[in-house]
Each structure stands twice: as structure tokens, then as C-alpha cells.
MARBA-3410 file (N, C-alpha, C, O; in Angstrom, 1 decimal):
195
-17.2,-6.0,16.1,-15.9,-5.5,16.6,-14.7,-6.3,15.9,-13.7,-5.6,15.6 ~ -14.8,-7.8,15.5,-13.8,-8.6,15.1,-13.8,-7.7,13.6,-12.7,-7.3,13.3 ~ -14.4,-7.5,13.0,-14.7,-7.5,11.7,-13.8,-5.9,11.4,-13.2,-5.7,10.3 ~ -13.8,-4.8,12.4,-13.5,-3.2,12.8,-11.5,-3.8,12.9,-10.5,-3.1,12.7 ~ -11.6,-5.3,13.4,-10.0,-5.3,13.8,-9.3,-5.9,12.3,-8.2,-5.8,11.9
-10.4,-6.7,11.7,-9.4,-6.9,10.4,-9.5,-6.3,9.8,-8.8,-6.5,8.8 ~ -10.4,-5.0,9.7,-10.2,-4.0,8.4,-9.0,-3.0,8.9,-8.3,-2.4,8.1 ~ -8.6,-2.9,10.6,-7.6,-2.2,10.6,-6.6,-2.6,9.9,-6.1,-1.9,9.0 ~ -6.1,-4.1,10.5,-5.0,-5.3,10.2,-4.9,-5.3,8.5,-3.8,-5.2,7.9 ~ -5.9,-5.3,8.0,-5.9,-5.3,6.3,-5.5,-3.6,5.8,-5.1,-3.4,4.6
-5.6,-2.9,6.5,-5.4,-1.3,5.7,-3.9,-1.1,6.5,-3.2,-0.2,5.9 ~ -3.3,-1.5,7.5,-3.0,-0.9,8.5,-1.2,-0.8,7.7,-0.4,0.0,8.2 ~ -0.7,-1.7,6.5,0.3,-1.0,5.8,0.0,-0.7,4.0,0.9,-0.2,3.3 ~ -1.1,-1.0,3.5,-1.5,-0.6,2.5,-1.4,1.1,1.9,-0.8,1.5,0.9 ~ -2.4,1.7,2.9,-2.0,3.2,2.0,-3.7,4.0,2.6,-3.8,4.1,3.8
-4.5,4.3,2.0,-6.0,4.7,2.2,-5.3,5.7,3.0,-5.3,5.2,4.1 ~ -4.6,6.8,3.1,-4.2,7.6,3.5,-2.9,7.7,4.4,-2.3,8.7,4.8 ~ -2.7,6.5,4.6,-1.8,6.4,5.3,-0.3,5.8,4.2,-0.2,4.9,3.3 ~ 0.8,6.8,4.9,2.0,6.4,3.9,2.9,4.9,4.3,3.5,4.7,5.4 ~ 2.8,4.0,3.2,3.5,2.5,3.7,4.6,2.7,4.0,5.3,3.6,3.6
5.2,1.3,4.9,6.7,1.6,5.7,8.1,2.1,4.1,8.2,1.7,3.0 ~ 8.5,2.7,4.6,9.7,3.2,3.8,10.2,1.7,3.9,9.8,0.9,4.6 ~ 11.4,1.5,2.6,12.1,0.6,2.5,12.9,0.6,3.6,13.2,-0.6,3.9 ~ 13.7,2.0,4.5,14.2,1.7,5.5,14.1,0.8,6.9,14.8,0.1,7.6 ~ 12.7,1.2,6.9,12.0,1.1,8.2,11.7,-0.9,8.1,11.9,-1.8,8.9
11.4,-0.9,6.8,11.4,-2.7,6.8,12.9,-3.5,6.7,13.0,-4.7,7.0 ~ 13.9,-2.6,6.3,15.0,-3.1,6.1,15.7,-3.4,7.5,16.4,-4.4,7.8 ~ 15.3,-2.5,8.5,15.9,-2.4,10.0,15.0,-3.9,10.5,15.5,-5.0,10.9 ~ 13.7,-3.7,10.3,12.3,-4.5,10.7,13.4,-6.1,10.3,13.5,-7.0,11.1 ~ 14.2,-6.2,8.9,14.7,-7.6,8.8,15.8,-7.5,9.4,16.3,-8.6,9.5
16.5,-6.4,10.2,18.1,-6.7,10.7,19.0,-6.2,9.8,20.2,-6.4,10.1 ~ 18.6,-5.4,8.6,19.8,-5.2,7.2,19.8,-3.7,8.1,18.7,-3.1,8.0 ~ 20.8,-3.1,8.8,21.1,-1.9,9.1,21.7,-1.4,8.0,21.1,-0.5,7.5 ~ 22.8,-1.7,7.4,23.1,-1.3,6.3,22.3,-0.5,5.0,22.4,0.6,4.4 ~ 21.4,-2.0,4.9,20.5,-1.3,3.9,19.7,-0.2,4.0,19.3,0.6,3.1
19.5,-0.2,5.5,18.4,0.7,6.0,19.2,2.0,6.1,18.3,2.9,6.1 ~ 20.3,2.5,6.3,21.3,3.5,6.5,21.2,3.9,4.7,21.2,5.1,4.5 ~ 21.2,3.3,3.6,21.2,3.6,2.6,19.9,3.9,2.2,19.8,5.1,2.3 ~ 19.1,3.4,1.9,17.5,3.8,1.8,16.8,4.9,3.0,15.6,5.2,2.8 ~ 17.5,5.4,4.1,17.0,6.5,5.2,17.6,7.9,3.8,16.9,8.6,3.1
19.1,7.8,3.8,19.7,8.8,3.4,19.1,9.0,1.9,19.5,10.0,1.3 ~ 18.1,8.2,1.5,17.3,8.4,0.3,16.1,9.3,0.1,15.5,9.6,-1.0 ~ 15.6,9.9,1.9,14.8,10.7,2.4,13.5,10.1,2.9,12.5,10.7,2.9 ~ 13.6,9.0,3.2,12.5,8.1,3.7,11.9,9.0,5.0,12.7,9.7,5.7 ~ 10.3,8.9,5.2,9.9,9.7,6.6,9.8,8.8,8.1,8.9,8.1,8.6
11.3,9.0,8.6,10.9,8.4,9.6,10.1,8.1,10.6,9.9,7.0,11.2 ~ 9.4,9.5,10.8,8.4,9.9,12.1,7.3,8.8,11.5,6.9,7.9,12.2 ~ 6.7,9.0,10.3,5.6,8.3,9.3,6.4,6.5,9.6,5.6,5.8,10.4 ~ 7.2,5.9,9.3,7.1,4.9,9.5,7.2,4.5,10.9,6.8,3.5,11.4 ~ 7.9,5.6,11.7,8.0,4.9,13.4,6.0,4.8,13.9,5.4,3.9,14.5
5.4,5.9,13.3,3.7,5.6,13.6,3.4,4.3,12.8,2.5,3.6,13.2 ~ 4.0,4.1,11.8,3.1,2.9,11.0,3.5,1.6,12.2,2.8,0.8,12.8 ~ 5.0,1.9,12.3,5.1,0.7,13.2,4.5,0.6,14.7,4.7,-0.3,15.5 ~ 3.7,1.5,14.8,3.9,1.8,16.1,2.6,0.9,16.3,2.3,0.3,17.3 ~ 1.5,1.1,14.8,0.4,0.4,14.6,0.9,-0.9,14.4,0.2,-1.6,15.2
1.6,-1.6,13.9,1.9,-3.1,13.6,2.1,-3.5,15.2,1.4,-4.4,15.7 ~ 3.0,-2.9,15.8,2.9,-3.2,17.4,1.7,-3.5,17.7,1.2,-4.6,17.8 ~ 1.0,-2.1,18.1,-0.2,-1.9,19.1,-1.3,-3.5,18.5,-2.1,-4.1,19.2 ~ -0.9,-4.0,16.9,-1.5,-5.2,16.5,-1.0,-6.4,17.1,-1.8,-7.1,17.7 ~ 0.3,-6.8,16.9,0.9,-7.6,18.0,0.6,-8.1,18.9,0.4,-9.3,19.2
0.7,-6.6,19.7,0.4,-6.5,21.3,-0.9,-7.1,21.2,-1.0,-8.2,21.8 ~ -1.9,-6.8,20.6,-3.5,-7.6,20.7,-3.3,-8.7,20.5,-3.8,-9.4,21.3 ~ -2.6,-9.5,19.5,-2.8,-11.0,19.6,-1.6,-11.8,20.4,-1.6,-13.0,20.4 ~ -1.0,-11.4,20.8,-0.5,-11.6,22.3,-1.8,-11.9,23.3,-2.1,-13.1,23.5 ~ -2.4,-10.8,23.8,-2.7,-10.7,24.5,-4.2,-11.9,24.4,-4.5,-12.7,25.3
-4.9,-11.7,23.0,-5.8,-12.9,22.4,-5.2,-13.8,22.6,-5.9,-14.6,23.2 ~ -3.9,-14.3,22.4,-3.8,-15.8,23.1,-3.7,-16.3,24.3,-4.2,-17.4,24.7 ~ -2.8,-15.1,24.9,-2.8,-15.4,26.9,-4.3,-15.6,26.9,-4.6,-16.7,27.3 ~ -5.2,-14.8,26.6,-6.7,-14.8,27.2,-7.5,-16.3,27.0,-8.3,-16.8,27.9 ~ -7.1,-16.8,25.8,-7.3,-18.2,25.4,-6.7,-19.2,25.7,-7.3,-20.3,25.8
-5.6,-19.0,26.1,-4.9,-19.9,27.3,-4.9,-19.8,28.3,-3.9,-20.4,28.8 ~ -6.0,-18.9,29.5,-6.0,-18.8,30.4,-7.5,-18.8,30.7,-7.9,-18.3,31.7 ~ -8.2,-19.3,29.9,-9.6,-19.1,29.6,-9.8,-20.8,30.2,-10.4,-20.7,31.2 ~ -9.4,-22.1,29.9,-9.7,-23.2,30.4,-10.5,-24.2,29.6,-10.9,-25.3,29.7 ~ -10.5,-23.0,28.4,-11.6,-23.6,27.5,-10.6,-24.5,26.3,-11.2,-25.3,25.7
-9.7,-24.4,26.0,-8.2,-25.0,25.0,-8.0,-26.3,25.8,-7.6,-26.5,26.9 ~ -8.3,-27.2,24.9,-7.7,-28.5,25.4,-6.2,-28.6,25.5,-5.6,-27.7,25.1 ~ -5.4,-29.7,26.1,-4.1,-30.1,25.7,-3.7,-29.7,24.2,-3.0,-28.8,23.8 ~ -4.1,-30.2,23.8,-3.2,-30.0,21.8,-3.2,-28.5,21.5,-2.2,-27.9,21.2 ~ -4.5,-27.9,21.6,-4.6,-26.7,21.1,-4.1,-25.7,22.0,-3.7,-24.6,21.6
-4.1,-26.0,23.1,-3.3,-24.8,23.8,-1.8,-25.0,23.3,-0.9,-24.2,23.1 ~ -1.6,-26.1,23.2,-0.2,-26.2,23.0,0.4,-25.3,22.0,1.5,-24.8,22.2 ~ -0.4,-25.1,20.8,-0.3,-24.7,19.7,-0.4,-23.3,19.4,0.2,-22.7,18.5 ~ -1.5,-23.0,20.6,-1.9,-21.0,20.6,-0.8,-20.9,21.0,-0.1,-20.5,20.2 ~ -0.1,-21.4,22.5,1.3,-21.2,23.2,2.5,-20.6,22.0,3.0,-19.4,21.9
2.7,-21.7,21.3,3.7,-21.1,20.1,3.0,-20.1,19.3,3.6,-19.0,19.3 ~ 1.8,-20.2,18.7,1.6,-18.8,18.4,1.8,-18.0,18.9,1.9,-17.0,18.2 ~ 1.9,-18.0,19.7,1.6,-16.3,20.7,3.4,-16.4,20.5,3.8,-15.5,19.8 ~ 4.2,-17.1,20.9,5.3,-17.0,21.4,6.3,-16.7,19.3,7.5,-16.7,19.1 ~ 5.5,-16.5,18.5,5.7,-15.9,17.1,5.7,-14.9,17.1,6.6,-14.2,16.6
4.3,-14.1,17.7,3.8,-12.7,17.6,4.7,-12.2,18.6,5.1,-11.1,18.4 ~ 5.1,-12.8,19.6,6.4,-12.4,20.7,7.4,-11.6,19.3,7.4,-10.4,19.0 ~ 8.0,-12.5,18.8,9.0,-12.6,18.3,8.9,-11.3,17.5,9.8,-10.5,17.5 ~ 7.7,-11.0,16.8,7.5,-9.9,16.1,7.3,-8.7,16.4,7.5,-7.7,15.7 ~ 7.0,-8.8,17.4,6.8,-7.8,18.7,7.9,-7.5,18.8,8.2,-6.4,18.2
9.1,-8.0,19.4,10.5,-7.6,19.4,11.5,-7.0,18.3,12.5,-6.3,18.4 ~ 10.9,-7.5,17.4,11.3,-7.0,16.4,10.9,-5.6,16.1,11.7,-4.7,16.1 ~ 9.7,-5.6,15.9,9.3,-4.0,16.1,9.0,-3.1,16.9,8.2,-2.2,16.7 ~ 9.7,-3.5,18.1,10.1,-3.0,18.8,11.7,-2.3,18.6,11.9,-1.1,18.8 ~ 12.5,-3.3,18.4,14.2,-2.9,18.5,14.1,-2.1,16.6,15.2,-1.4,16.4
13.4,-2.0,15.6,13.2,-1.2,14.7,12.5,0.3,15.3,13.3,1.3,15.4 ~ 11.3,0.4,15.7,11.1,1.8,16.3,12.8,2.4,16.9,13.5,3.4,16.7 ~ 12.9,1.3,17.8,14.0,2.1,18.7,15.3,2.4,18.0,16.1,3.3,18.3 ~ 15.2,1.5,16.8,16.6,2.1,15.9,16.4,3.4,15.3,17.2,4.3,15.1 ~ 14.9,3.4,15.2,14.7,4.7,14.1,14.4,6.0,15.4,13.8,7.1,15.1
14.8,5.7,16.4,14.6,6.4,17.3,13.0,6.8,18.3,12.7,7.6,19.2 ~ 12.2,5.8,17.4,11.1,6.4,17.9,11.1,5.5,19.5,12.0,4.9,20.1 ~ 9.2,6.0,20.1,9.4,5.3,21.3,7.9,4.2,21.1,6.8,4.5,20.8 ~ 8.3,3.0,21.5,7.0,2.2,21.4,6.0,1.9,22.1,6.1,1.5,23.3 ~ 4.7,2.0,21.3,3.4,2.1,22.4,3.4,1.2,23.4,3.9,0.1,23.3
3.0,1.6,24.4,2.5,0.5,25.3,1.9,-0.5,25.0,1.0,-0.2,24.2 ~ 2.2,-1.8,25.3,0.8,-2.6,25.3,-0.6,-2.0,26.2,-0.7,-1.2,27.0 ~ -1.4,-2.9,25.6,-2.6,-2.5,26.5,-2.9,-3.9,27.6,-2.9,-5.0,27.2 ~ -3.2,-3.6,28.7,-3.5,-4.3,29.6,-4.5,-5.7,28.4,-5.0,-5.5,27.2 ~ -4.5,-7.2,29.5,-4.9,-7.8,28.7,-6.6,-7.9,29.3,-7.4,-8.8,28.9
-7.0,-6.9,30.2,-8.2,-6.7,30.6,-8.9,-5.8,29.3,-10.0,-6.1,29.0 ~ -8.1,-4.6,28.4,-8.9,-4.0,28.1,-8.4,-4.5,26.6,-8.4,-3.6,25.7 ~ -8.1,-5.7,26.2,-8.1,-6.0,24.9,-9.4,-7.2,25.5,-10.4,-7.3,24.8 ~ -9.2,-8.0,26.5,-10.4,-8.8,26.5,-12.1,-8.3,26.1,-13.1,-8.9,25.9 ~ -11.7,-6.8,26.3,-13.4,-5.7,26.8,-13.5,-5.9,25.0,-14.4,-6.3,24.3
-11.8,-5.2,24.4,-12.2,-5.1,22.8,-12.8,-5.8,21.8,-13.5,-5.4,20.9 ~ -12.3,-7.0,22.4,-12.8,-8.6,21.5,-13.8,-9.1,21.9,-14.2,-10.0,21.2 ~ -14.6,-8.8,23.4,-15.3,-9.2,23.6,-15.7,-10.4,24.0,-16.8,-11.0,23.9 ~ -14.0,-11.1,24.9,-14.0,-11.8,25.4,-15.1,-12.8,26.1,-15.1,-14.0,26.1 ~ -16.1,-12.0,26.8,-16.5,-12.5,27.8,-17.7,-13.4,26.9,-18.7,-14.0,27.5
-17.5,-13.5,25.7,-19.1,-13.9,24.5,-18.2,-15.4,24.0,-18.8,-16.2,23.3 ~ -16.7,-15.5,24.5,-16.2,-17.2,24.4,-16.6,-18.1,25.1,-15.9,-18.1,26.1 ~ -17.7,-19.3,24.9,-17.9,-19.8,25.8,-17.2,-21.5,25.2,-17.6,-22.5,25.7 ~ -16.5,-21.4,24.3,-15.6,-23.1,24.4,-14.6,-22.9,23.4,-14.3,-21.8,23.1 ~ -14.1,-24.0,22.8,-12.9,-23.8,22.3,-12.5,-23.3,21.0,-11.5,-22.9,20.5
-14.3,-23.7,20.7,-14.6,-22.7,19.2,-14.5,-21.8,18.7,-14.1,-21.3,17.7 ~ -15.2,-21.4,19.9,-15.1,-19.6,20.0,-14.1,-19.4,19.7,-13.9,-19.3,18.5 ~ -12.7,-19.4,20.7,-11.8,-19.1,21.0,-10.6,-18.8,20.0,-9.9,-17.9,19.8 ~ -10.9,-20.9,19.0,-10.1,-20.5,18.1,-11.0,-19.5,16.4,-10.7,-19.4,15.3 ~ -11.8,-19.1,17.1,-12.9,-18.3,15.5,-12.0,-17.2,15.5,-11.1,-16.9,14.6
-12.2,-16.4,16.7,-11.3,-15.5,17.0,-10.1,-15.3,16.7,-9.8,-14.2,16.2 ~ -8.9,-16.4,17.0,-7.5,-16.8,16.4,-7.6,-16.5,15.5,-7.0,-15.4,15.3 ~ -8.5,-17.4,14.2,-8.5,-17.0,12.7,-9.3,-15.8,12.5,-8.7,-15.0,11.7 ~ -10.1,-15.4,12.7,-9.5,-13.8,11.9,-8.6,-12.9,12.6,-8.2,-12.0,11.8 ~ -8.4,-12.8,13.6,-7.1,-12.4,13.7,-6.0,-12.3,13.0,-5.6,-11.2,12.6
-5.5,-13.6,12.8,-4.3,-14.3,12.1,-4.5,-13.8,10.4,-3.6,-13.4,9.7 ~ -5.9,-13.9,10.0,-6.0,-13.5,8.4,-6.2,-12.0,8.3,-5.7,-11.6,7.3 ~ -6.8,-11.1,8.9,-6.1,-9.8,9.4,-4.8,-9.8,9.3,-4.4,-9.6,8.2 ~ -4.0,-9.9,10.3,-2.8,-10.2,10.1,-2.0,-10.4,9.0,-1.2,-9.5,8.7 ~ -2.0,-11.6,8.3,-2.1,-12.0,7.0,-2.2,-11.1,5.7,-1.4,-11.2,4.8
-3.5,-10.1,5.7,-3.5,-9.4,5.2,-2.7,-8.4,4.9,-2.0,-8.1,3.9 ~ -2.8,-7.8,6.1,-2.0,-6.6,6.5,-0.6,-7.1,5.9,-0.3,-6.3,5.0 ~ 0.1,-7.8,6.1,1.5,-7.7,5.6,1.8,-7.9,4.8,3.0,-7.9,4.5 ~ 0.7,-8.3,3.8,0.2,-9.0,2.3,0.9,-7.4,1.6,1.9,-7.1,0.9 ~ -0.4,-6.5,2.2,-1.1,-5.4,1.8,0.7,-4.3,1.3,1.0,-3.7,0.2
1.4,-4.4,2.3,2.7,-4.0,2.1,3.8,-4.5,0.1,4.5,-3.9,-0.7 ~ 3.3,-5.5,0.4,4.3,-6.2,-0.3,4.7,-5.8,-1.7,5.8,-6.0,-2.0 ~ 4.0,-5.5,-2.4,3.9,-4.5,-3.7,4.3,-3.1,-3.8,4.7,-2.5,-4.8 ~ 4.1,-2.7,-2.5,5.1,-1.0,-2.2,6.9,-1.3,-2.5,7.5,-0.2,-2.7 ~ 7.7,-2.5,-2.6,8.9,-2.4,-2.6,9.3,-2.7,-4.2,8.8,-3.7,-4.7
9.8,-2.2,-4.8,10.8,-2.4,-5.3,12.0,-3.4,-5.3,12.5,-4.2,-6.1 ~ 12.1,-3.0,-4.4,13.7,-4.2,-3.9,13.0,-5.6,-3.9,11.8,-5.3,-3.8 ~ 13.0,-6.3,-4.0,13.0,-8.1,-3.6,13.4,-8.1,-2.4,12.3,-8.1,-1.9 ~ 14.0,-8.1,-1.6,14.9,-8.5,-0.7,14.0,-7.6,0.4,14.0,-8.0,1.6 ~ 13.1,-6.2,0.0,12.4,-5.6,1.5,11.1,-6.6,1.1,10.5,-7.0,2.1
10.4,-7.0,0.0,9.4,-7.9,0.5,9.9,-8.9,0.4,10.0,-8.8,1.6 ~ 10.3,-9.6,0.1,10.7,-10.8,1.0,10.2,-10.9,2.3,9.3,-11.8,2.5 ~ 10.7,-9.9,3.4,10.8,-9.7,4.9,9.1,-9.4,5.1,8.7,-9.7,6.2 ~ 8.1,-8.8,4.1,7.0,-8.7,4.5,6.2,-10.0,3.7,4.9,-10.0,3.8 ~ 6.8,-10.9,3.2,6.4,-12.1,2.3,6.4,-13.0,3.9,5.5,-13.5,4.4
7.6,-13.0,4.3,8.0,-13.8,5.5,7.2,-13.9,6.6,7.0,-14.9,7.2 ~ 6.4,-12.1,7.1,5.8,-11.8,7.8,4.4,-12.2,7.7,3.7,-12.5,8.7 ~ 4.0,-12.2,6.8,2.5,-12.9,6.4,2.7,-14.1,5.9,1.8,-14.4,5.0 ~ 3.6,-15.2,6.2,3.4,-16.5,5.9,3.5,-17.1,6.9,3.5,-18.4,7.0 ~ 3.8,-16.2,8.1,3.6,-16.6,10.0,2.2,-16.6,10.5,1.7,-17.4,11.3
1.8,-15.6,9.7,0.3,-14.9,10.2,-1.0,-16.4,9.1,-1.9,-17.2,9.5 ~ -0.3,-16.2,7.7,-1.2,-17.5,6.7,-1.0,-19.2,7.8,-2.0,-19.9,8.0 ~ 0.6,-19.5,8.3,0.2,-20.5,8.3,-0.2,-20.6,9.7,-0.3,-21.7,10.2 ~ -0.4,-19.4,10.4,-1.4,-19.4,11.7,-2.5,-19.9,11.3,-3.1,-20.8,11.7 ~ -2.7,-19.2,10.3,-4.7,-19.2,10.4,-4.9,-20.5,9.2,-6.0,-20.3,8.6
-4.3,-21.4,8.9,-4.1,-22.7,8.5,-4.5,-23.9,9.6,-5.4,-24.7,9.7 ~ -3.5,-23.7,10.2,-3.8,-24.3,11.3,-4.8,-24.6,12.2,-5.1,-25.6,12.9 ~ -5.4,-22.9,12.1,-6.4,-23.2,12.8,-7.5,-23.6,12.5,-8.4,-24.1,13.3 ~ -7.5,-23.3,10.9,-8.5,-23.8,10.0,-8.6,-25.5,10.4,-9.6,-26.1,10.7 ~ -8.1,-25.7,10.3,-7.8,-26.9,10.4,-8.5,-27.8,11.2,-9.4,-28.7,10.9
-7.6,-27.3,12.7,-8.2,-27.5,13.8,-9.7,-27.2,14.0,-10.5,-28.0,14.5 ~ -10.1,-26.1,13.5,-11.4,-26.1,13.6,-12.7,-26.8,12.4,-13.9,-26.6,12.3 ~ -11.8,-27.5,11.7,-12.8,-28.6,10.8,-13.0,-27.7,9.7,-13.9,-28.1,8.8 ~ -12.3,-26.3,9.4,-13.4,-26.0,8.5,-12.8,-26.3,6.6,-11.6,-26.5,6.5 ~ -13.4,-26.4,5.5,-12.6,-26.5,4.6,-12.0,-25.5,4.2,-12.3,-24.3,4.3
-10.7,-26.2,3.5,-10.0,-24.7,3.1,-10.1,-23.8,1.7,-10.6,-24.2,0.7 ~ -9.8,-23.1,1.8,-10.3,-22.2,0.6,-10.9,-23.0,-0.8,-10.3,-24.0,-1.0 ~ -11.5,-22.8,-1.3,-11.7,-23.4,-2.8,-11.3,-22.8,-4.1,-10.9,-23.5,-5.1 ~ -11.3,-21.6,-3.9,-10.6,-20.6,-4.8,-8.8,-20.4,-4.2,-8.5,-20.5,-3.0 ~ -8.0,-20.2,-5.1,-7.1,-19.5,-4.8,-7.1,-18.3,-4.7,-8.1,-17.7,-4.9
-5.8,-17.5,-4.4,-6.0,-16.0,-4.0,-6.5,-15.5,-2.8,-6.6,-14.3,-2.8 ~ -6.9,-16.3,-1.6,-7.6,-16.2,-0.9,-7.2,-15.0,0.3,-7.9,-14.5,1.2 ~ -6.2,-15.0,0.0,-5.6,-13.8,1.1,-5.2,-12.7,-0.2,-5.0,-12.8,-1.4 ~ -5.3,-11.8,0.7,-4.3,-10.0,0.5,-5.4,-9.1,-0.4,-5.3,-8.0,-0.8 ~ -7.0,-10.3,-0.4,-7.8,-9.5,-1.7,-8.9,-8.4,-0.7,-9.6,-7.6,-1.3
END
């Protein structure tokens, strides 16, 4: 199942049929209304990017919800809960963001899902210590990672990836950290993300 959530997270702004966010829709995503008012009137599809976002959300909303579950699990010591806490309270931040972008572009944003039936997804109930808990974190987080990687080559402009450069260097130095924390070594090759 983890493995079904990073192939979403990895395809989920790349393309494989699906059309990547318009420059508009990332330009709002950074706060540049302006820009995004000039790149909409370029014929960008909004309906197409309010669904792409609507999937970057419904992603969010899951590692949200993977962290409350891990911080309310008992199994996070002091240090490391401390640390999911801010994570989660990043993916907040992103969340809001793509949130107040749908609603610029008029669309309406999915629900989250209850944090019972993202627990059923991940399969919560198979964490039994802090290992688990943070394994989970990281691939999440490099999912994540990916996914905003996967965008970054669709722009032209500098300035709209930037904002998806930005977004996956939240998600990389999540899953850094956790690497970390969880003893493992880090990459040996470079390149290690977006491939």
C-alpha cells in the first residue's frame, strides 16, 4: 500500500496522462496573483489544474493526518515527536496554501479524510514502535519529494519552479531528517530524488 502512495505522490504532477499545473495555478500556489492573472489569460485549463490541486491536497491531507496518527500513537519519544509536530505543522502550511489557490481559481476543495480512514490506508494498525512510524514518515516525505520534483521541468519561467523547487525541498529535508533519525545512511549516489 505504501509503495501504491508513492507512485501516486511521484506521478501525481508529472503528466502519464494527466495535464501538469498550468503556470497560473502555481503562480497563485506562490501568492504572485498578478502573474497568475497573466498566464490564466494565456488559456491555461483551470478546471484541469483545480483537480490536479485538488490531488496535491487530498496528499497533504494524508500526511497530516500520518503525523497526528504518529503522535498520538505513544510510540514517538520526546525529540521525535517534537519534530513530526513541525512536520505536520509544514504540510499545514501547504495545505493552506492549496487550499486558498483552488479557491482563487474558483474551484472547491476536497475534504480531508477522516484520520480513521487514512489510518485503515496505511495500515496503521502494523506500527508497533517508533520505527515503524518514522519508515512510514520517509516514504511519505520522498513521495512527496518526488512529486514536486516531477513538476519542475514543465515551467519555463524560473520564478514558477522556483515555488515547486521550494515545495520539494520541505518534503527532501523532511525525509533527511528522518533518515537520520532513523540511523539509516544517506544516499551514496547523487540524484537520488525526482528519478
Amino acid at each position: 500500500m505504501t509503495q501504491l502512495i508513492d507512485l501516486r505522490r511521484r506521478g501525481l504532477l508529472r503528466g502519464s496522462g494527466i495535464t501538469v499545473l498550468s503556470a497560473s495555478a502555481v503562480a497563485l500556489l506562490a501568492g504572485c496573483e498578478k502573474m497568475a492573472s497573466a498566464q490564466a489569460s494565456n488559456g491555461a485549463s483551470v478546471a484541469n489544474d483545480v483537480g490536479i490541486l485538488n490531488t496535491a491536497l487530498a496528499l497533504e491531507n494524508e500526511a497530516i493526518s500520518a503525523y497526528q496518527l504518529g503522535a498520538q500513537s505513544g510510540l514517538l519519544q520526546k525529540p521525535v515527536l517534537e519534530v513530526a509536530v513541525l512536520f505536520q505543522t509544514h504540510h499545514k502550511e501547504h495545505r493552506d496554501a492549496l487550499i486558498a489557490t483552488i479557491r482563487k481559481l474558483g474551484g472547491t476543495p476536497v475534504p480531508a479524510k477522516s484520520d480513521a480512514e487514512v489510518a485503515q490506508a496505511l495500515n496503521a494498525a502494523s506500527l508497533k514502535n517508533q520505527t515503524d512510524v518514522l519508515r512510514l514518515a520517509q516514504r511519505l516525505e520522498k513521495g512527496a519529494a518526488n512529486a514536486y520534483i516531477g513538476v519542475i521541468p514543465s515551467f519555463g519561467d524560473r520564478n514558477l519552479a522556483q515555488v515547486s523547487a521550494r515545495l520539494a525541498a520541505d518534503e527532501a529535508m523532511h525525509w533527511t531528517v528522518l533518515t537520520q533519525a532513523l540511523k539509516d545512511p544517506l544516499p551514496a549516489k547523487a540524484l537520488s530524488f525526482g528519478a
